[in-house]
Jmol script that loads the backbone (N, CA, C; Angstrom):
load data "model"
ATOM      1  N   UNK A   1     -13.830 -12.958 -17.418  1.00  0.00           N
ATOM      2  CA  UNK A   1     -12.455 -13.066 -17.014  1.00  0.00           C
ATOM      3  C   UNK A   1     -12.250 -12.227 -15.750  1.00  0.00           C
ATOM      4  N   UNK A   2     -11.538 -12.871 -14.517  1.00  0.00           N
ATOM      5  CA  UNK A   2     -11.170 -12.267 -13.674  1.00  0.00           C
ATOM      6  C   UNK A   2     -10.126 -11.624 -13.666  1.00  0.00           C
ATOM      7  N   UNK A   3     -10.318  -9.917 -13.054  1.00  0.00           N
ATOM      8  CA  UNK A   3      -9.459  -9.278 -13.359  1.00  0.00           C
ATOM      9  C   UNK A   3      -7.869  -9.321 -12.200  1.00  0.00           C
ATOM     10  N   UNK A   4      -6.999  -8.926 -12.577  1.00  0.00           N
ATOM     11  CA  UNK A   4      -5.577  -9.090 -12.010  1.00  0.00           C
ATOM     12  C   UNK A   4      -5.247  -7.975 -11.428  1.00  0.00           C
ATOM     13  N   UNK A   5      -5.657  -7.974  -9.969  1.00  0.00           N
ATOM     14  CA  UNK A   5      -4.748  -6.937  -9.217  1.00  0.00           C
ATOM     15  C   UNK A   5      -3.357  -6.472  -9.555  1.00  0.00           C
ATOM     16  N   UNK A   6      -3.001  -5.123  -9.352  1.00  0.00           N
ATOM     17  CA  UNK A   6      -1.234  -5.468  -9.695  1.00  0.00           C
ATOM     18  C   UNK A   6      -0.907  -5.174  -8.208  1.00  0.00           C
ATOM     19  N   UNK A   7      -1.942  -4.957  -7.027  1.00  0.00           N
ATOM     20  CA  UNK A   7      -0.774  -5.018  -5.698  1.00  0.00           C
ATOM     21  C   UNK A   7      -2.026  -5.959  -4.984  1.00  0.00           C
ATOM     22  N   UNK A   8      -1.254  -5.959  -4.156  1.00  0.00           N
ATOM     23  CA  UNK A   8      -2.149  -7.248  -3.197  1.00  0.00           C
ATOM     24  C   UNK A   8      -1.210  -7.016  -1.759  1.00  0.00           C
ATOM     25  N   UNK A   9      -2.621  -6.463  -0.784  1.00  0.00           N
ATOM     26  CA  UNK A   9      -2.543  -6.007   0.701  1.00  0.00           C
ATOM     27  C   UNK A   9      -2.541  -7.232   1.750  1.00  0.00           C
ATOM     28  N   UNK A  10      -1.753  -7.601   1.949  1.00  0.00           N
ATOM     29  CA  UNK A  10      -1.908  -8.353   3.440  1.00  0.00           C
ATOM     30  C   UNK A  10      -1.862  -8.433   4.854  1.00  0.00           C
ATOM     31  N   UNK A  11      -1.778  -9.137   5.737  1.00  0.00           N
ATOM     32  CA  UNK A  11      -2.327  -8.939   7.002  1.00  0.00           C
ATOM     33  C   UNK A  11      -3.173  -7.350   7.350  1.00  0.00           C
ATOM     34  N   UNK A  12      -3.900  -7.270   6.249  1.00  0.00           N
ATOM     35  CA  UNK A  12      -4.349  -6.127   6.754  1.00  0.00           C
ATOM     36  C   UNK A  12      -5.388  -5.793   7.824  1.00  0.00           C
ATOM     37  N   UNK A  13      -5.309  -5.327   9.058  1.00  0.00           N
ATOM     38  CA  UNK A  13      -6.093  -4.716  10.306  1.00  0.00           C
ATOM     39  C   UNK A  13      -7.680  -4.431   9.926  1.00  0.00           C
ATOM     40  N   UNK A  14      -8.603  -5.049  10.638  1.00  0.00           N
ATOM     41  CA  UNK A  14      -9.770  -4.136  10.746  1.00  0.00           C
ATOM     42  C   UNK A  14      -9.609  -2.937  11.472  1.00  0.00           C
ATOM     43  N   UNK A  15      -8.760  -2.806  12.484  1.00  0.00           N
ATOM     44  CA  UNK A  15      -9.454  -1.177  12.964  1.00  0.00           C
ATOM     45  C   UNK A  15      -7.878  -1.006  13.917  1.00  0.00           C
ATOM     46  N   UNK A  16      -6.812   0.484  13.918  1.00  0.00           N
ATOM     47  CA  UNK A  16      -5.678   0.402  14.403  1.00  0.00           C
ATOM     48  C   UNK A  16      -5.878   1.518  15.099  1.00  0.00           C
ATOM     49  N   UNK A  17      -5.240   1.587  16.367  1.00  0.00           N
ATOM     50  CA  UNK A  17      -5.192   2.334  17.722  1.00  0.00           C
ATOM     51  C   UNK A  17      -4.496   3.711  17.387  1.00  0.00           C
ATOM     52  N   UNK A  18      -4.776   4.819  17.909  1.00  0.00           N
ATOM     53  CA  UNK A  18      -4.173   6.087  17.707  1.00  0.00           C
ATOM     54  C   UNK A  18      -2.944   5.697  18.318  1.00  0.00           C
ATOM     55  N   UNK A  19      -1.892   6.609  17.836  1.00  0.00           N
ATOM     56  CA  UNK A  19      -0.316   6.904  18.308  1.00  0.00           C
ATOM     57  C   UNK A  19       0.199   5.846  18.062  1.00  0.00           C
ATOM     58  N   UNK A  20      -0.321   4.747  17.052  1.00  0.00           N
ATOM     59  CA  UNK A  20       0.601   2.856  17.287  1.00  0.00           C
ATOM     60  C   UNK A  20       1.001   3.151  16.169  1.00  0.00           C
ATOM     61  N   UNK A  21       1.990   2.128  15.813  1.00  0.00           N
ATOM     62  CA  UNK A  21       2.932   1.968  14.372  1.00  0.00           C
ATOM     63  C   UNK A  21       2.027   1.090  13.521  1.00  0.00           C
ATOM     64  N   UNK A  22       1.484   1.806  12.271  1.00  0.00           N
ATOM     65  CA  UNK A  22       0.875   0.589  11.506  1.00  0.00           C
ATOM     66  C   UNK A  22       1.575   0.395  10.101  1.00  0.00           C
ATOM     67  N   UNK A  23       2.193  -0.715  10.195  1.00  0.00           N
ATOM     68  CA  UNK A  23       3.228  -1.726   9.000  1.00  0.00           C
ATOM     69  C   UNK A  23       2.040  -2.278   7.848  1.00  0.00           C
ATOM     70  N   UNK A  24       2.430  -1.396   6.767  1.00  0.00           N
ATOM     71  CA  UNK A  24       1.301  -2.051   6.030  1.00  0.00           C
ATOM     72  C   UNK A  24       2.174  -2.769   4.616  1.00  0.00           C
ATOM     73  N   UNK A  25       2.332  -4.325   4.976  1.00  0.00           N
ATOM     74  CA  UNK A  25       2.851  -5.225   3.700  1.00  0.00           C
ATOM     75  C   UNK A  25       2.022  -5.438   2.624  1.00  0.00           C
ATOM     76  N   UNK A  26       2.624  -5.856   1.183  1.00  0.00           N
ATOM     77  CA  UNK A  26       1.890  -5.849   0.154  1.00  0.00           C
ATOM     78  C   UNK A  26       3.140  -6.182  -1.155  1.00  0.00           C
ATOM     79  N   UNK A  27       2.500  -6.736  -2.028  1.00  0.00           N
ATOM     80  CA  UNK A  27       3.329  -7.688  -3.294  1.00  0.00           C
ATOM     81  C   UNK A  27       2.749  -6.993  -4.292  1.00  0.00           C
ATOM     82  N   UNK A  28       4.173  -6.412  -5.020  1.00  0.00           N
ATOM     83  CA  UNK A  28       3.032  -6.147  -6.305  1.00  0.00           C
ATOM     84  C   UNK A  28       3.623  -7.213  -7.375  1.00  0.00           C
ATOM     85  N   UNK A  29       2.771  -7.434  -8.147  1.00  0.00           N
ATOM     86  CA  UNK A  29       2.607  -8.804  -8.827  1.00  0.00           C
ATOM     87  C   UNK A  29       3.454  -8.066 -10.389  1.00  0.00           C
ATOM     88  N   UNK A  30       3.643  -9.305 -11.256  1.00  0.00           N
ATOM     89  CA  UNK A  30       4.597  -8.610 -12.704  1.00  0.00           C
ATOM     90  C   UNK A  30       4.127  -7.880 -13.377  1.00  0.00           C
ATOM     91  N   UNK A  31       2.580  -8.061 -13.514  1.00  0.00           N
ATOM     92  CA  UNK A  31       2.322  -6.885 -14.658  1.00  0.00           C
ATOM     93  C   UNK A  31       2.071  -5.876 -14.137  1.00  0.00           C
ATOM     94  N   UNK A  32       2.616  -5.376 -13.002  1.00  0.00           N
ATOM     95  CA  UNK A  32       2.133  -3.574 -12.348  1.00  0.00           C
ATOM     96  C   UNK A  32       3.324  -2.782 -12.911  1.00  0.00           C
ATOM     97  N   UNK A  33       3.446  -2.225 -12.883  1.00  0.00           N
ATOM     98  CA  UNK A  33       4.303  -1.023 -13.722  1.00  0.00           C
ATOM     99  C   UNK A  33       4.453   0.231 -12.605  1.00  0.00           C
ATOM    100  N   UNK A  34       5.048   0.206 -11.630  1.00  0.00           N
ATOM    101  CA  UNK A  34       6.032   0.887 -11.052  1.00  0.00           C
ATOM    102  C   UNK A  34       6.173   2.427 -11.323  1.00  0.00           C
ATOM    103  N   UNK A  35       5.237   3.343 -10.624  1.00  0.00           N
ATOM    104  CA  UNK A  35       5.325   4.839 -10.977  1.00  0.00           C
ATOM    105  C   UNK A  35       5.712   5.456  -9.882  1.00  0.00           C
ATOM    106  N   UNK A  36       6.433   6.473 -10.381  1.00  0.00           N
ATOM    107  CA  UNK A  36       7.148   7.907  -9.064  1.00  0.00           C
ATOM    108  C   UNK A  36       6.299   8.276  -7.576  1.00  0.00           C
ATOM    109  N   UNK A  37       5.007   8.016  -8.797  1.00  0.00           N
ATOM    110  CA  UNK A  37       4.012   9.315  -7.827  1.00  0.00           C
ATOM    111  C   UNK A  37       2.982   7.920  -7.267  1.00  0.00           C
ATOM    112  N   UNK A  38       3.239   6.633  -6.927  1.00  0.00           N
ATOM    113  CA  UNK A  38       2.559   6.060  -6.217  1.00  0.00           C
ATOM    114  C   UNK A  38       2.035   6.316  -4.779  1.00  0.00           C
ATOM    115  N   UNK A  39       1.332   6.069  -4.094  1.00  0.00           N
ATOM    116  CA  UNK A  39       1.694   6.059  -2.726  1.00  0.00           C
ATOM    117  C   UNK A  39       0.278   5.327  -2.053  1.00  0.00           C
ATOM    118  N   UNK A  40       0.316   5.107  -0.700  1.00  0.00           N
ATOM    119  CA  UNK A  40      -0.586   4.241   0.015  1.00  0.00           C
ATOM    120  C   UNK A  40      -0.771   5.150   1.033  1.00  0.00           C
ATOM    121  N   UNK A  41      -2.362   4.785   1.095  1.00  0.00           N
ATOM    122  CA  UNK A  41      -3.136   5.907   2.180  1.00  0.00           C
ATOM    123  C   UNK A  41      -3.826   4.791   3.382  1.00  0.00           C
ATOM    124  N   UNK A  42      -4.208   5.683   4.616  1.00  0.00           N
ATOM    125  CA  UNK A  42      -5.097   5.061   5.302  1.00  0.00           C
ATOM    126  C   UNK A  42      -6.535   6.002   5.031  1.00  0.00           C
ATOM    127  N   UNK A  43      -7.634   5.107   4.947  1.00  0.00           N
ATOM    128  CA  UNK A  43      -8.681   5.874   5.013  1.00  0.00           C
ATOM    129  C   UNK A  43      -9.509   5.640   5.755  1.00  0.00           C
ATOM    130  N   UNK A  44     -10.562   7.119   5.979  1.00  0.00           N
ATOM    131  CA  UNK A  44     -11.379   7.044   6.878  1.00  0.00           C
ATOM    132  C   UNK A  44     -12.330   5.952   6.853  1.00  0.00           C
ATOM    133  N   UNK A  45     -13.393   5.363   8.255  1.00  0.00           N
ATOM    134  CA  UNK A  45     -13.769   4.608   7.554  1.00  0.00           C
ATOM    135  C   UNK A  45     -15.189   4.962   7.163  1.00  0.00           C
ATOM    136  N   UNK A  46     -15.555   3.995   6.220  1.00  0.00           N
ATOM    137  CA  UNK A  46     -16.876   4.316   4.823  1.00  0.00           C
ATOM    138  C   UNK A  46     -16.389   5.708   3.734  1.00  0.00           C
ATOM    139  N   UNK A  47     -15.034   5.704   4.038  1.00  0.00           N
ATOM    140  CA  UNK A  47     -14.832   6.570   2.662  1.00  0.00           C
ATOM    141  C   UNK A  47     -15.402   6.643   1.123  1.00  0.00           C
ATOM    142  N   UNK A  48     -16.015   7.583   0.505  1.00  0.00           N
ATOM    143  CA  UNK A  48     -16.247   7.703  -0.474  1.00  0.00           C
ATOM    144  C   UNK A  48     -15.400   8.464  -1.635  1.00  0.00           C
ATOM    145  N   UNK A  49     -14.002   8.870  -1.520  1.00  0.00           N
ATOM    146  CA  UNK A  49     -13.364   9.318  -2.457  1.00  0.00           C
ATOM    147  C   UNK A  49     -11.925   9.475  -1.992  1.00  0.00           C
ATOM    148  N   UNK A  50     -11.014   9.008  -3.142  1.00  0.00           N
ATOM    149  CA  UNK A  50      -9.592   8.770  -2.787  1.00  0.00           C
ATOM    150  C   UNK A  50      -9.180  10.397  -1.897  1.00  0.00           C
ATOM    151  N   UNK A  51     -10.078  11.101  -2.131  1.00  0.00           N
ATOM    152  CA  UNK A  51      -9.561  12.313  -1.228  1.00  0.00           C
ATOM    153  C   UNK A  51      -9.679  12.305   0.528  1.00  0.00           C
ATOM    154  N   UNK A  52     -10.396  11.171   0.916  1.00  0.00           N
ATOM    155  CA  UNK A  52     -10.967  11.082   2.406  1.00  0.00           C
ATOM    156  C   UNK A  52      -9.863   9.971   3.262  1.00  0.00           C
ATOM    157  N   UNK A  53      -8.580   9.847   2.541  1.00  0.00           N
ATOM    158  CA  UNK A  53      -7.209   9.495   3.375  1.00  0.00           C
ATOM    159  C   UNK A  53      -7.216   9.984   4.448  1.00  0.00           C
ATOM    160  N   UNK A  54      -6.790   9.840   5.072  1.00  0.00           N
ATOM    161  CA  UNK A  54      -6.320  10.285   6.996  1.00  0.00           C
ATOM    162  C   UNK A  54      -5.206  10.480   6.995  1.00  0.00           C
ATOM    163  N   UNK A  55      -4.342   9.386   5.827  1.00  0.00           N
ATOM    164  CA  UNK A  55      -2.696  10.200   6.085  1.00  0.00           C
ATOM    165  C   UNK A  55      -1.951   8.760   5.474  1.00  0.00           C
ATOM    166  N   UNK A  56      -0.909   9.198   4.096  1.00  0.00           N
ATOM    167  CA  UNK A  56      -0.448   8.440   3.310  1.00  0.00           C
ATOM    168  C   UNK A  56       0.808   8.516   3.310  1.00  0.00           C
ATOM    169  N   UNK A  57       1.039   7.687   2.791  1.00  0.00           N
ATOM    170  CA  UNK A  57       3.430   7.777   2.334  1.00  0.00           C
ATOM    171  C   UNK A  57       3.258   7.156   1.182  1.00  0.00           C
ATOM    172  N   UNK A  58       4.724   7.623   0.505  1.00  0.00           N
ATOM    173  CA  UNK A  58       4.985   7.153  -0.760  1.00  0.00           C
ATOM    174  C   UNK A  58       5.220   6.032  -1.023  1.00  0.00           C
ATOM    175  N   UNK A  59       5.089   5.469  -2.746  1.00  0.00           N
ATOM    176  CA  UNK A  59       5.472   3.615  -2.000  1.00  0.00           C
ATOM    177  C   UNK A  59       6.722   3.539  -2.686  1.00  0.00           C
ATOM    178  N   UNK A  60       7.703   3.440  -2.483  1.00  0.00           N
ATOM    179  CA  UNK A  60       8.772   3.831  -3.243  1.00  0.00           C
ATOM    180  C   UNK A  60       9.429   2.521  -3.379  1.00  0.00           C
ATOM    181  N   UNK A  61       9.909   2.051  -4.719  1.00  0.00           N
ATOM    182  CA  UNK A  61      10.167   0.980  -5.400  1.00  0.00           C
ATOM    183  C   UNK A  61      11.201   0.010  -4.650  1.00  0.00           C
ATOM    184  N   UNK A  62      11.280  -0.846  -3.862  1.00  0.00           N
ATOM    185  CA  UNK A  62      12.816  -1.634  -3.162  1.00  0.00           C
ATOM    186  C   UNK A  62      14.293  -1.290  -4.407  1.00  0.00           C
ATOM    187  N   UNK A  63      15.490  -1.253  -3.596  1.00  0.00           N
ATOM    188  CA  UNK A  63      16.578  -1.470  -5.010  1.00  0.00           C
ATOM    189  C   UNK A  63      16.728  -2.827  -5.082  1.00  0.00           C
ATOM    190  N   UNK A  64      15.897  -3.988  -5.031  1.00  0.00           N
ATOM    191  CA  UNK A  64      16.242  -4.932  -5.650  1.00  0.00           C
ATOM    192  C   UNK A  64      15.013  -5.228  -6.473  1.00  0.00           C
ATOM    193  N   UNK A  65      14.180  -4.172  -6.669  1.00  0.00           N
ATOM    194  CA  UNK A  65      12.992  -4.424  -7.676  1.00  0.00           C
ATOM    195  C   UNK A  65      13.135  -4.267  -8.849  1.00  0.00           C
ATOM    196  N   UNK A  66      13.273  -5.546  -9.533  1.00  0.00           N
ATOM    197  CA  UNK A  66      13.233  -5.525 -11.267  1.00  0.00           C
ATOM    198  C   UNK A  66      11.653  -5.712 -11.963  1.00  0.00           C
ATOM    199  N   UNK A  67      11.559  -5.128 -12.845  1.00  0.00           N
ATOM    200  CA  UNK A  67      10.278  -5.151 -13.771  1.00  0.00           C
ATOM    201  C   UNK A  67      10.106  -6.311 -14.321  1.00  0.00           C
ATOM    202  N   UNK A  68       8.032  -6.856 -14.057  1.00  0.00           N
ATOM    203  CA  UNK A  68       8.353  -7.746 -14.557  1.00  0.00           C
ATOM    204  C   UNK A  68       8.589  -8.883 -13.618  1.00  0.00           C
ATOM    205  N   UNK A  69       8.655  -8.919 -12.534  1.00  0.00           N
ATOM    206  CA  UNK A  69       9.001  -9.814 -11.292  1.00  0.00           C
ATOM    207  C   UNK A  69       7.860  -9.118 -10.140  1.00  0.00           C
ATOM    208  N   UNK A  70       7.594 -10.280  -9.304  1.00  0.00           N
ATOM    209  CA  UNK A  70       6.584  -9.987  -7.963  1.00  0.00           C
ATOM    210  C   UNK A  70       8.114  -9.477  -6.618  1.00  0.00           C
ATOM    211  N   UNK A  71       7.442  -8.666  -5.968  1.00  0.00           N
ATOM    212  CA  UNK A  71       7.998  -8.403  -4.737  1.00  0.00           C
ATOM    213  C   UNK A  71       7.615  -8.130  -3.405  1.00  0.00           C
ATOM    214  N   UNK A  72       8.017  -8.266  -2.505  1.00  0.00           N
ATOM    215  CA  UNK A  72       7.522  -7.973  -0.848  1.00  0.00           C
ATOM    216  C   UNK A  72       7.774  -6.595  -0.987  1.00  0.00           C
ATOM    217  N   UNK A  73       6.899  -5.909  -0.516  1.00  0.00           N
ATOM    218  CA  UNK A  73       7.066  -4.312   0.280  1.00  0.00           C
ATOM    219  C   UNK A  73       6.558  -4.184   1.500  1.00  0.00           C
ATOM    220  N   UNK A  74       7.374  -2.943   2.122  1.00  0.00           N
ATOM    221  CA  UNK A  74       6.640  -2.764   3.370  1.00  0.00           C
ATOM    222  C   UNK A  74       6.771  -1.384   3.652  1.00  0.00           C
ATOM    223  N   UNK A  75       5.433  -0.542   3.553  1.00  0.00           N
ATOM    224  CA  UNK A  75       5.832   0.872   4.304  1.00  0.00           C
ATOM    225  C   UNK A  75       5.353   1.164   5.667  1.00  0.00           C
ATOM    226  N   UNK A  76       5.739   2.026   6.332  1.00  0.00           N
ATOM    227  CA  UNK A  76       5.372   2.134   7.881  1.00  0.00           C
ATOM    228  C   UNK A  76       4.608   3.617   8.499  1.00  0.00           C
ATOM    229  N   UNK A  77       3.292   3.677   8.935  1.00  0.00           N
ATOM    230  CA  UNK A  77       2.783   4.457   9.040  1.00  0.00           C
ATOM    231  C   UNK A  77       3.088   4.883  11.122  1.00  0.00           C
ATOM    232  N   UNK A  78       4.199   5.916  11.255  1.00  0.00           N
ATOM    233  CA  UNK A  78       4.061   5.803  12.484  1.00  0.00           C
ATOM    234  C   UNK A  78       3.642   6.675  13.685  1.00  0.00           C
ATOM    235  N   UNK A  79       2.744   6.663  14.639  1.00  0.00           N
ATOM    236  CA  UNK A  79       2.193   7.130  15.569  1.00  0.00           C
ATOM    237  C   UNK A  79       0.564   8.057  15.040  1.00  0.00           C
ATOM    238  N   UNK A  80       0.189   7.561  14.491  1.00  0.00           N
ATOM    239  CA  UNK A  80      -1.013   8.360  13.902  1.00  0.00           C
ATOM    240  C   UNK A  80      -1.697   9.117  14.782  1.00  0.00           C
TER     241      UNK A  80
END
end "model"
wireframe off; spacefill off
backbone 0.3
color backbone group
């Protein structure tokens, strides 16, 4: 059985320019379950451990996100 992402990354960049704005969209699907302490990182690349981020933000829930339902998100990473 194939397993079920609960977020799913799109248009995502192979490789983004210092000091640029990088918009990183993504859906999380119904069965993800929505926690405080989420958040989305960029990482170095060939990282070997969620500790080798370069620099993250929180993913903080839309107010029209109900549980249980898929949604668009978008957080914005800017001038790195």
């Amino acid at each position: 059985m194939e397993k079920t992402w609960g977020v799913e990354f799109r248009n995502v960049g192979s490789c983004y320019f210092p000091q640029s704005r990088v918009d990183c969209h993504y859906t999380i699907n119904p069965q993800h379950t929505w926690a405080s302490n989420h958040w989305i990182g960029l990482f170095k690349v060939g990282w070997t451990s969620v500790k080798d981020y370069h620099t993250f933000v929180w993913a903080v829930a839309p107010s029209s996100y109900k549980e249980g339902t898929s949604v668009n998100c978008c957080v914005n990473f800017q001038g790195l």
